[in-house]
Kinemage of the C-alpha trace (Angstrom):
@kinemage 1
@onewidth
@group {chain A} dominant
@subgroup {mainchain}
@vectorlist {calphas} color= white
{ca unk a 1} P -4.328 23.209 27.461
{ca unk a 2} L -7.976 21.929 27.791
{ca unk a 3} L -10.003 25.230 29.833
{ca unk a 4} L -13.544 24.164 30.469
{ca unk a 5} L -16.093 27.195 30.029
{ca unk a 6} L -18.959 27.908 31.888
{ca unk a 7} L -21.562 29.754 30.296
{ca unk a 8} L -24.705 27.787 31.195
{ca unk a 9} L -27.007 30.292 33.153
{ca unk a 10} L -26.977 31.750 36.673
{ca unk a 11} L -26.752 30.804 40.242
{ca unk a 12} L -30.365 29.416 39.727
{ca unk a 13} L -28.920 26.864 36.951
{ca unk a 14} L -29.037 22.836 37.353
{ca unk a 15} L -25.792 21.284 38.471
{ca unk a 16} L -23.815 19.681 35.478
{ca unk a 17} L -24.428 16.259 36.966
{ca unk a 18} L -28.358 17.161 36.323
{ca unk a 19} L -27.391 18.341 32.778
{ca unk a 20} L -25.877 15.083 31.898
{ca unk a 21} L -28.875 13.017 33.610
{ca unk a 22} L -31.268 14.976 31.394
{ca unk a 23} L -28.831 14.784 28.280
{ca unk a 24} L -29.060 10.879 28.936
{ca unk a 25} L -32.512 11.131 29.334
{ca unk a 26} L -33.195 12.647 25.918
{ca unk a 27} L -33.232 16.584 26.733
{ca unk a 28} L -31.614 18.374 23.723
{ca unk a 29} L -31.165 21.577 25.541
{ca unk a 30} L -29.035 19.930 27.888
{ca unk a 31} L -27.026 17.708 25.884
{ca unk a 32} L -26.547 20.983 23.375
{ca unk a 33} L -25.042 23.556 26.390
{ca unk a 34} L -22.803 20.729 27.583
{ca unk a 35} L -21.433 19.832 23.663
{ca unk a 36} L -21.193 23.669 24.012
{ca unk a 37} L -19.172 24.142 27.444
{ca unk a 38} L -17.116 21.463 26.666
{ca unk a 39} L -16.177 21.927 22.934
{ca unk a 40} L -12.593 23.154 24.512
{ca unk a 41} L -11.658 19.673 25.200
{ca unk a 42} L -12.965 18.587 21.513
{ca unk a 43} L -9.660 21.277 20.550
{ca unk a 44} L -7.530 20.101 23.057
{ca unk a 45} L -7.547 16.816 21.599
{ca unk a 46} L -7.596 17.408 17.879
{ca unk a 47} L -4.378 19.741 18.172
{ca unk a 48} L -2.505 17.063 20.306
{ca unk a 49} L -3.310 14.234 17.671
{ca unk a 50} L -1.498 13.622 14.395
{ca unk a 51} L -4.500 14.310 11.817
{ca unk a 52} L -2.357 13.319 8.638
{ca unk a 53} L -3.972 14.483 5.400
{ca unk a 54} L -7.102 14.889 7.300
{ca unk a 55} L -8.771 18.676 7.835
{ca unk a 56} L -8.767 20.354 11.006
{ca unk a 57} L -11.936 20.851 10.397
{ca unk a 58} L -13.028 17.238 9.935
{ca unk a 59} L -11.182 16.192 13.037
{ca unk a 60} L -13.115 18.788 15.232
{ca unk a 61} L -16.310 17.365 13.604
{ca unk a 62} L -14.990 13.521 14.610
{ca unk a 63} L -14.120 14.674 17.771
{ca unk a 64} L -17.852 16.684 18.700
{ca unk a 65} L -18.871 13.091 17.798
{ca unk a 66} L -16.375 11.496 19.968
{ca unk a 67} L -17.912 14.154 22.594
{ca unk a 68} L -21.586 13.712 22.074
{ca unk a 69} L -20.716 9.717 22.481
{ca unk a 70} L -18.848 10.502 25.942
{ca unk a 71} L -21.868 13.059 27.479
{ca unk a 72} L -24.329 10.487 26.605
{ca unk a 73} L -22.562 7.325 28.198
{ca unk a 74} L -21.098 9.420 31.267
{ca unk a 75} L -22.435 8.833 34.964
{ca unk a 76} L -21.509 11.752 37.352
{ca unk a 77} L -21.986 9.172 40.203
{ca unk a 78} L -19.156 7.222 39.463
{ca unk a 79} L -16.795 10.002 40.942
{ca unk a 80} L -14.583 10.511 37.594
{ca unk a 81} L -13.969 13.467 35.858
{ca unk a 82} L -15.596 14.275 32.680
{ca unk a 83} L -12.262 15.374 31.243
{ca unk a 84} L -10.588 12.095 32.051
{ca unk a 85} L -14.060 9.646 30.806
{ca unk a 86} L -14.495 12.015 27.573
{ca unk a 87} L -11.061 12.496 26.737
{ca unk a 88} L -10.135 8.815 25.090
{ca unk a 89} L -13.654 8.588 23.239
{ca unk a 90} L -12.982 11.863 21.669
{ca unk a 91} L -8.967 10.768 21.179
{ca unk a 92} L -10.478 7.624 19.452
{ca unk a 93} L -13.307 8.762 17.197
{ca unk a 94} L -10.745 11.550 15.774
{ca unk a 95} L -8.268 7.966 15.452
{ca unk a 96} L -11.399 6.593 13.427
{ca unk a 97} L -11.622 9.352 10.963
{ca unk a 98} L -7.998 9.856 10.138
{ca unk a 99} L -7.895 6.065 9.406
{ca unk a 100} L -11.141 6.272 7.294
{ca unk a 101} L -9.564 9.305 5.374
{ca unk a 102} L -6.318 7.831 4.838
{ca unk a 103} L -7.823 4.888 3.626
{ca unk a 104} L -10.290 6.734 0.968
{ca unk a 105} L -7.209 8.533 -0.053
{ca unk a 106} L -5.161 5.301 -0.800
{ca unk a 107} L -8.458 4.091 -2.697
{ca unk a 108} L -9.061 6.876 -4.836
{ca unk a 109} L -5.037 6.772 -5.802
{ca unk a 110} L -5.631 2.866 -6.602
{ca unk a 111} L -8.785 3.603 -8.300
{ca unk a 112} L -6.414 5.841 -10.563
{ca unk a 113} L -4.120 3.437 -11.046
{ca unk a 114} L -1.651 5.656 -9.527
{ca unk a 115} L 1.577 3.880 -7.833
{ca unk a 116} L 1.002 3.079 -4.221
{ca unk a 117} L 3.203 3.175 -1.310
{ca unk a 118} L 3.883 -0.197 -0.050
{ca unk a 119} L 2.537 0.171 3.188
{ca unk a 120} L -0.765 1.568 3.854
{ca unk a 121} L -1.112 5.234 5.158
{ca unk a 122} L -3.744 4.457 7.764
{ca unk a 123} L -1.284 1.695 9.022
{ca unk a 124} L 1.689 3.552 9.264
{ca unk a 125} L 0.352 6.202 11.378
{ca unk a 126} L -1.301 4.151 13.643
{ca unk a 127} L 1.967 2.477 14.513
{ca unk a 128} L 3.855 6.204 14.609
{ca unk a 129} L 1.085 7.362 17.130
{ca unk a 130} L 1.478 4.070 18.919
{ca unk a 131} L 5.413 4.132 19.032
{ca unk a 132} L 5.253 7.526 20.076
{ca unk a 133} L 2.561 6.881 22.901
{ca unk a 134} L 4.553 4.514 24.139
{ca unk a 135} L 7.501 6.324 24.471
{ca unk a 136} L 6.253 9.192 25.961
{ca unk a 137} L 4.451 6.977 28.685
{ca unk a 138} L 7.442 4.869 29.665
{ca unk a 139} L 9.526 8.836 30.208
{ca unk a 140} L 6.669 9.335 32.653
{ca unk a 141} L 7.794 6.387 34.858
{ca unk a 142} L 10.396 7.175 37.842
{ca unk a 143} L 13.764 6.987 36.559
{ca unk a 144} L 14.702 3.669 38.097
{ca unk a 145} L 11.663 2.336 36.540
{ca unk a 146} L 12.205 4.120 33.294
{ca unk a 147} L 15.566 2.661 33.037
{ca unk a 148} L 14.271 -1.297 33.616
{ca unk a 149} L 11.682 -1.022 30.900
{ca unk a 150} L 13.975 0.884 28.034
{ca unk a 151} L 16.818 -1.757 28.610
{ca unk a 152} L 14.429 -4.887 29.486
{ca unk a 153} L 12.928 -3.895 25.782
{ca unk a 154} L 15.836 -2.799 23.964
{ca unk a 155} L 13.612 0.526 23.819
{ca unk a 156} L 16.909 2.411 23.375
{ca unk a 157} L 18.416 0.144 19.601
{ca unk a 158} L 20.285 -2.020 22.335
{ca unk a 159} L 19.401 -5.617 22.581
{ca unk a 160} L 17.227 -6.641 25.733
{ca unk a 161} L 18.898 -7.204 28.619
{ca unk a 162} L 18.339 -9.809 31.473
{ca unk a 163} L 17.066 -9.094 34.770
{ca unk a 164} L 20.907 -10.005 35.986
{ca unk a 165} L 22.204 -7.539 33.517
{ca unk a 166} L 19.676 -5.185 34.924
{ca unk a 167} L 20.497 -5.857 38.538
{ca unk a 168} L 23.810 -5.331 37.835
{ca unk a 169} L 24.184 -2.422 36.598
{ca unk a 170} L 22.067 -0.925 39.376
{ca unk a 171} L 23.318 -2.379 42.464
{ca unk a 172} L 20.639 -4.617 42.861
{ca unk a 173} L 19.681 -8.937 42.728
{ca unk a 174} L 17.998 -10.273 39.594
{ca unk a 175} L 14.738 -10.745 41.945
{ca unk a 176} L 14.691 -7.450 42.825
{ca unk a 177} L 14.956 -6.456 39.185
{ca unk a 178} L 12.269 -8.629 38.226
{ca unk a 179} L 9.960 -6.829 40.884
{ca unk a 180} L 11.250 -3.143 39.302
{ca unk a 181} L 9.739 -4.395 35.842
{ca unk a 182} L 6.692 -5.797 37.400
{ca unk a 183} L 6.140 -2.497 39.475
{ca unk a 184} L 7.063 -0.701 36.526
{ca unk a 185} L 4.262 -2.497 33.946
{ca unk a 186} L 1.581 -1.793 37.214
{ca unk a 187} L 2.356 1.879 36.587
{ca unk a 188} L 2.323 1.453 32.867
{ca unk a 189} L -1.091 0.013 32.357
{ca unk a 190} L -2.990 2.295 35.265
{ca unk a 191} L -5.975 4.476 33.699
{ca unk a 192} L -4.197 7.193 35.191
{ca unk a 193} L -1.390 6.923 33.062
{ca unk a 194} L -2.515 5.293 30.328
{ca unk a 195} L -5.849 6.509 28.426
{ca unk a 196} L -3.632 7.799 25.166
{ca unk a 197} L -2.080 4.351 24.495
{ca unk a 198} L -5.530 2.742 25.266
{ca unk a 199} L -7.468 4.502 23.036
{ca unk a 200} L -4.781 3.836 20.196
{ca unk a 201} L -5.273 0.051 21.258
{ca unk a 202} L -9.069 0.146 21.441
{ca unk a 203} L -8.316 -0.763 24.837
{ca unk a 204} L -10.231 2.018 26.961
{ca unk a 205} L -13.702 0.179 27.663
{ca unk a 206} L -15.114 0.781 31.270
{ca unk a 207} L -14.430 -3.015 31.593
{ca unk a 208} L -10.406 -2.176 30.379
{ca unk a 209} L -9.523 0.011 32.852
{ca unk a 210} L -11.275 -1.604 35.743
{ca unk a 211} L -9.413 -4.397 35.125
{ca unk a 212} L -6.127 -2.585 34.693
{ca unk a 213} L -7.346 -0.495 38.318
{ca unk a 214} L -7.969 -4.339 40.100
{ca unk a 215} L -4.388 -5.642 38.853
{ca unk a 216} L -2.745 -2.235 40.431
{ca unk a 217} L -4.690 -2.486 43.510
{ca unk a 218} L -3.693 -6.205 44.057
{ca unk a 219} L -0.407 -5.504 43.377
{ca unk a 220} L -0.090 -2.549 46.366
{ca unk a 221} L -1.859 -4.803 48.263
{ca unk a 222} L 1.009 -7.292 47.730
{ca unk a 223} L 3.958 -5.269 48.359
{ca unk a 224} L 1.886 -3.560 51.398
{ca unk a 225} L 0.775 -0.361 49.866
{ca unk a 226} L 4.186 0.955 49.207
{ca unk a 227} L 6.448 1.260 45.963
{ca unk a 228} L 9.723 -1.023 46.373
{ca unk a 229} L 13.101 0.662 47.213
């Protein structure tokens, strides 16, 4: 669990919004006591991600990048958290460097003419982490919800199933099934649910998730700011 610090002066101290102006700005006091508050989030990360053969110690040293990257392109006016903006850029510069080092590794054993694996290291855990992403986002959803996405997908070895299959089996039309699995890929692809899957996808921009936050809103809007029953 991510516990911010605070050990930045007194009463008489700026506000961390003014710290992160000033960091942007170019002051390297400022930008060094916030790398320093929040290098519990830096951990928080690295021990939730699957490093492979990389060090722990090389991950934190991605991630303080991935941090350094998020303090400097953060804007306290926008109303977000600096947990929830810093979070995926840390999540995806750590991604980076496991990929780079899995890579090298595979290279060095070529370079050997050692016998390779088939498939490449960096590739296989990519597709892990995503698979496992996934599956731990589509749990999140309401039960009713979780249950059209698993058997829509097959996401449980069973071959997809149709919207009338769906219906069936819970009482329901094949309409409203189809709206379930539209109100269920909404909640899916929300920034509130989904930063650990975006960053895995390179799909976390600002840009991403406004877009993701406009097809949400338009789609409350549409069933009048309610969740079907």
């Amino acid at each position: 669990m991510y516990v911010q610090t605070h050990e930045m002066g007194g009463p008489s101290s700026p506000s961390e919004a003014t710290l992160f102006r000033q960091a942007r700005a170019g002051c390297a006091e400022s930008l060094n006591g916030l790398m320093a508050r929040h290098d519990g989030l830096v951990q928080a990360v690295v021990r939730r991600q699957a490093l492979g053969d990389l060090p722990f110690a090389e991950a934190l040293q991605a991630g303080r990048i991935g941090l350094w990257r998020a303090i400097l392109g953060f804007d306290p006016s926008r109303g977000l958290a600096f947990s929830t903006y810093a979070w995926p850029c840390i999540m995806h510069q750590v991604w980076r460097a496991v990929k780079a080092h899995a890579r090298f590794h595979t290279q060095c054993m070529a370079d050997d003419g050692l016998a390779l694996e088939p498939s490449d290291p960096a590739v296989v855990w990519e597709a892990t982490s995503v698979r496992q992403a996934l599956g731990e986002l589509v749990h999140r959803l309401p039960r009713r919800l979780q249950y059209v996405v698993i058997t829509r997908y097959g996401l449980n070895g069973s071959l997809p199933a149709l919207y009338r299959q769906i219906g069936t089996a819970l009482g329901l039309s094949d309409e409203r099934a189809r709206q379930l699995h539209a109100e269920a890929l909404v909640w899916l692809r929300h920034p509130a649910h989904s930063q650990t899957l975006r960053s895995l996808l390179s799909r976390h921009t600002l840009a991403d998730y406004e877009s993701a936050d406009a097809l949400a809103q338009h789609w409350l809007q549409r069933r009048g700011g309610r969740h079907g029953r």
